[in-house]
C-alpha angles and dihedrals in degrees: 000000000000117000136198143195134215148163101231117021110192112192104206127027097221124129099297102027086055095050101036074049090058096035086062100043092056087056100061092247117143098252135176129170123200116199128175094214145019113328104254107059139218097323088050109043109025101009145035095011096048100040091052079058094055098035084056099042083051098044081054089049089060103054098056085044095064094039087055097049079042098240098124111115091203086072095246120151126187130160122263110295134244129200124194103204093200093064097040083057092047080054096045094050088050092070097045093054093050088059102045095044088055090048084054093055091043092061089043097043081057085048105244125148110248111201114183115209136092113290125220109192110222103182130335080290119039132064134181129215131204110202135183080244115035137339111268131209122208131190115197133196090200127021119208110188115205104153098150125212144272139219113281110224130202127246090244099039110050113184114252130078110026095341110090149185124225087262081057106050093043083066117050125125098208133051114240111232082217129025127174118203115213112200123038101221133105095293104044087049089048099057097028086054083054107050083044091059082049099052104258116135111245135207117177113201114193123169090215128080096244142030123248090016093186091074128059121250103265093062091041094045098073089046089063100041088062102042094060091040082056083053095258110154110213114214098185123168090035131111116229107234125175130331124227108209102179079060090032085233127147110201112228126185129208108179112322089328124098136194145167134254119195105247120164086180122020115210110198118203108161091136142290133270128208131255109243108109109088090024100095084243084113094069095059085078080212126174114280144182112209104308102343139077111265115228148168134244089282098049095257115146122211102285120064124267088007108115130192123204132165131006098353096065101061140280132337085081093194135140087219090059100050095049089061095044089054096054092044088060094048093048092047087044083063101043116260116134088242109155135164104286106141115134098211140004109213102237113199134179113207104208122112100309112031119228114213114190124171122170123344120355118219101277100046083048090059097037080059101051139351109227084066116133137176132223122196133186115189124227089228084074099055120090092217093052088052085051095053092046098245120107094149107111140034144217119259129204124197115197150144120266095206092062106006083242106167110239107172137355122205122177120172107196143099121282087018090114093076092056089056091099087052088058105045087046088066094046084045094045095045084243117184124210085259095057088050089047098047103050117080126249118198117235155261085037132120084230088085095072091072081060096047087041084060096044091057085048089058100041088253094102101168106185105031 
């Protein structure tokens, strides 16, 4: 059995574990990374990169589709639209190739040792390796686990068949002609919003009340406006039971009643769950809270020299979240004081339209603090959202009135995902409604509406 040593050992090349990988090779810190897979994660390779694909060859569909029917009110006019599924996905993986193979030459270019093959975790230390080739040892001086996370199924609904996880439905090769989502959070709406661009029938079944249920009604209103307009059936206060592929029925229950949805493919999206069991994690016997490693402000676990980063250390599950705890590791690996002192982590949901939400909503700000207050400025009112056709949505600060201190900042619309690193910039920054308002925005851009936001806040509305 061959057997290596290194510095900084990162299990998983996600998001976190490739940049905390890279962090530490520039460094000059010994550093090897061992994933199972291709380098990237899940974000890169079954996730975020290749549902934004979809969610833009979609949003394309559509708009053919509506010049065709001759309901766009640009005056455009196409023939009916076709979409072949199997080169969208060729499309699609080209993308995805691009990017990992960059990330690759990234780790190499910083000089760490990347090993391919499943990992089983033997003490704080020691690591094995299963290869194509031969089984590898490696001793470690520090552990950084970043093992990511999965889909989390439901009894009645195993994934395989028609019944399918979020990595599933991002690569078929043939629209469904019905598809029932069954969860009615980011990911199920993402992909839900997608199939029905693309002329599936969608039924979304959520045992809540609401959809999105992390965000308050106001952000989640427009959402739904748009979804049935786009022809998506909600099915909300239901559990989700068994699915009957030979009658294409899923089996829903409300009470004691049940009844059937058409549903030639069922998604289910109720979550995701990390990857720890069958890890060896598990004989760490490390810190946890609930189902996640517990850790400190510089990403440490409960036994010395063993780090946690990403999904596997609690919500929120983001990409985002896990790049800056990986650079925090490296940094603290050689030797910097870097800890966990961000005041916010932008937070978006990409469905039509897009939700933006970066620090304290409406109602935790007030739960903080009373002298709390909220400005909006609606998209109706900007000249560039006219001009893309989509005035549905607004921009929300959040603020103390004492001192006009931005707390938190929410927009709904589409396009508002590109302004959520304005946003965290002025949380990050302590930026108070004077500093937005008085900087100037260029227009026409629907980043103005973060500045007129502002003005309303401070009694100066200028557009409305």
């Amino acid at each position: 059995m061959n057997t290596l040593n290194c510095k900084v050992l990162v299990i998983g090349g996600g998001p976190g574990g490739y940049v905390c990988a890279v962090r530490a090779g520039q460094a000059g810190l010994d550093t090897i990374v061992v994933e199972k897979a291709r380098v990237g994660g899940t974000c890169l390779n079954v996730g975020c990169i290749p549902s934004k694909a979809l969610i833009h060859v979609a949003e394309k569909h559509h708009v053919l589709t509506e010049a065709a029917r001759g309901d766009s009110a640009l005056g455009l006019s196409a023939s009916a639209p076709g979409i072949d599924l199997s080169r969208t996905q060729v499309w699609k993986d080209g993308i995805v190739e691009g990017l990992t193979s960059g990330v690759a030459g990234l780790l190499r270019k910083a000089g760490v040792r990347q090993i391919e093959g499943t990992a089983t975790i033997v003490d704080g230390k020691t690591v094995r390796v299963e290869t194509d080739a031969e089984p590898v040892t490696i001793r470690c001086e520090a552990l950084v686990l970043a093992t990511g996370s999965v889909p989390a199924d439901l009894p009645g609904l195993p994934f395989g068949g028609a019944v399918l996880s979020s990595t599933d439905a991002l690569g078929l090769t043939e629209r469904p002609e019905t598809l029932a989502i069954v969860g009615g959070g980011y990911i199920g709406l993402e992909i839900g919003g997608a199939y029905a661009k693309l002329g599936t029938k969608v039924t979304v079944v959520e045992a809540a009340e609401t959809i999105l249920p992390q965000y308050d009604t106001a952000l989640t209103k427009p959402v739904m406006a748009r979804m049935k307009a786009l022809g998506v059936a909600f099915e909300l206060g239901v559990q989700a039971k068994a699915h009957d592929a030979e009658k294409a029925v899923l089996t829903v229950a409300r009470g004691d009643e049940e009844t059937g949805i058409a549903a030639e493919k069922v998604m289910v999206a109720v979550g995701r769950r990390p990857v720890i069991e069958g890890t060896g994690i598990e004989s760490l016997s490390l810190d946890m809270e609930g189902r996640f490693i517990r850790i400190d402000t510089q990403c440490q676990t409960s036994m010395r020299g063993v780090y946690a980063i990403g999904d596997v250390t609690g919500d929120p599950m983001l990409a985002h979240r896990a790049f800056a705890q990986g650079e925090i590791v490296a940094k603290h690996l050689a030797g910097d004081s870097a800890h966990w002192d961000k005041r916010c982590i932008p937070a978006v949901c990409y469905t039509d339209p897009e939700i933006v939400t970066v620090g304290l909503l409406p109602d935790a700000a007030r739960a903080a603090q009373e002298t709390t207050a909220t400005a909006v400025f609606p998209l109706q009112a900007n000249g560039r959202a006219l001009t893309l056709e989509r005035k549905d949505g607004f921009v929300r600060v959040v603020y103390d009135k004492q001192n006009e201190l931005v707390l938190g900042i929410q927009a709904v619309g589409a396009g508002c995902a590109e302004m959520a690193g304005e946003f965290a910039l002025a949380i990050e920054m302590c930026a108070t409604l004077t500093d937005i308002a008085d900087t100037i925005h260029a227009h026409p851009t629907l980043g103005e509406t973060l500045q007129e936001a502002a003005l309303s806040g401070r009694g100066l509305a200028l557009h409305i």
